[in-house]
C-alpha positions as CSV (number, residue, x, y, z in Angstrom):
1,X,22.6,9.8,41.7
2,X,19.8,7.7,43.3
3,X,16.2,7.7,43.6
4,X,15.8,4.8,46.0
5,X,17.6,3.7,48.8
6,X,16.6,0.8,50.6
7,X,18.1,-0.8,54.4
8,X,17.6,-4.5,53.8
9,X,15.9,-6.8,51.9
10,X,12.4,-7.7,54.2
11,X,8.8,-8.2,52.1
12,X,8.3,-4.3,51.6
13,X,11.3,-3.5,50.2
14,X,11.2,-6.5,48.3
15,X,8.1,-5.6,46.9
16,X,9.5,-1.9,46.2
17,X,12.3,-3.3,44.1
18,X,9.8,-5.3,42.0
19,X,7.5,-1.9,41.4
20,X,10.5,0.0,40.9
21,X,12.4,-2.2,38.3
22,X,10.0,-1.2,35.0
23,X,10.6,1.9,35.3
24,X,13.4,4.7,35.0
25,X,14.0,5.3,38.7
26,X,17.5,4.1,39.7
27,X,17.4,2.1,43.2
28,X,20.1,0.4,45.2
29,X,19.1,-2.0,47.9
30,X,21.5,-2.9,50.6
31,X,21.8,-6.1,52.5
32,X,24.4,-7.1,54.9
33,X,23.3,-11.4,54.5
34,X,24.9,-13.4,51.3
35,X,21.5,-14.7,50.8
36,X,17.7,-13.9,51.4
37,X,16.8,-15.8,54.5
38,X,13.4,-15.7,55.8
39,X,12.6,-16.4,59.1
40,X,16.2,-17.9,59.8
41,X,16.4,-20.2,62.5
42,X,12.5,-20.2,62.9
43,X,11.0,-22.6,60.5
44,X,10.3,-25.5,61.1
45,X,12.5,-28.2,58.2
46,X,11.1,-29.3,55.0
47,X,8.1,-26.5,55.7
48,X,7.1,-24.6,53.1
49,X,6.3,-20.8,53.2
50,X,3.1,-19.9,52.4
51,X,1.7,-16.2,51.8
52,X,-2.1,-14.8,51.1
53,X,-1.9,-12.5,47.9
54,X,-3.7,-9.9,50.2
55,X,-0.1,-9.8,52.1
56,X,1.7,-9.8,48.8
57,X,2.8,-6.1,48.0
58,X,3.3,-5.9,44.7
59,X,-0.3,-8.0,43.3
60,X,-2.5,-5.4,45.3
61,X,-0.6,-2.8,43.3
62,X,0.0,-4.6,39.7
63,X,-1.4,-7.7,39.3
64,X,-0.1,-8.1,35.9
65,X,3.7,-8.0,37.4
66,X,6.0,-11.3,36.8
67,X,7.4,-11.3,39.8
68,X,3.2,-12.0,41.6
């Protein structure tokens, strides 16, 4: 049995895996790409991604996480 389902791997759910994964919930994310694309076919090449912390998901809930 499951606690968490999530549809696709976008920057919430993202985030919700990395909250989720210290503790004792059992979660099973589901994407139908082979590999986390973001953007596809919109950047620019050789650009690099950058995101504010205030954006980021899981630093405004636990800063202390690895994964900020």
């Amino acid at each position: 049995m499951l606690d968490v389902i999530g549809i696709g791997i976008g920057p919430f759910n993202l985030s919700l895996a990395a909250l989720i994964e210290p503790t004792p919930l059992r979660a099973l994310f589901l994407e139908k790409r082979d590999a986390l694309v973001w953007h596809p076919g919109l950047a620019l090449p050789n650009s690099r991604l950058q995101v504010s912390p205030l954006k980021d998901c899981v630093t405004l809930v636990d800063p202390t996480r690895v994964c900020t």
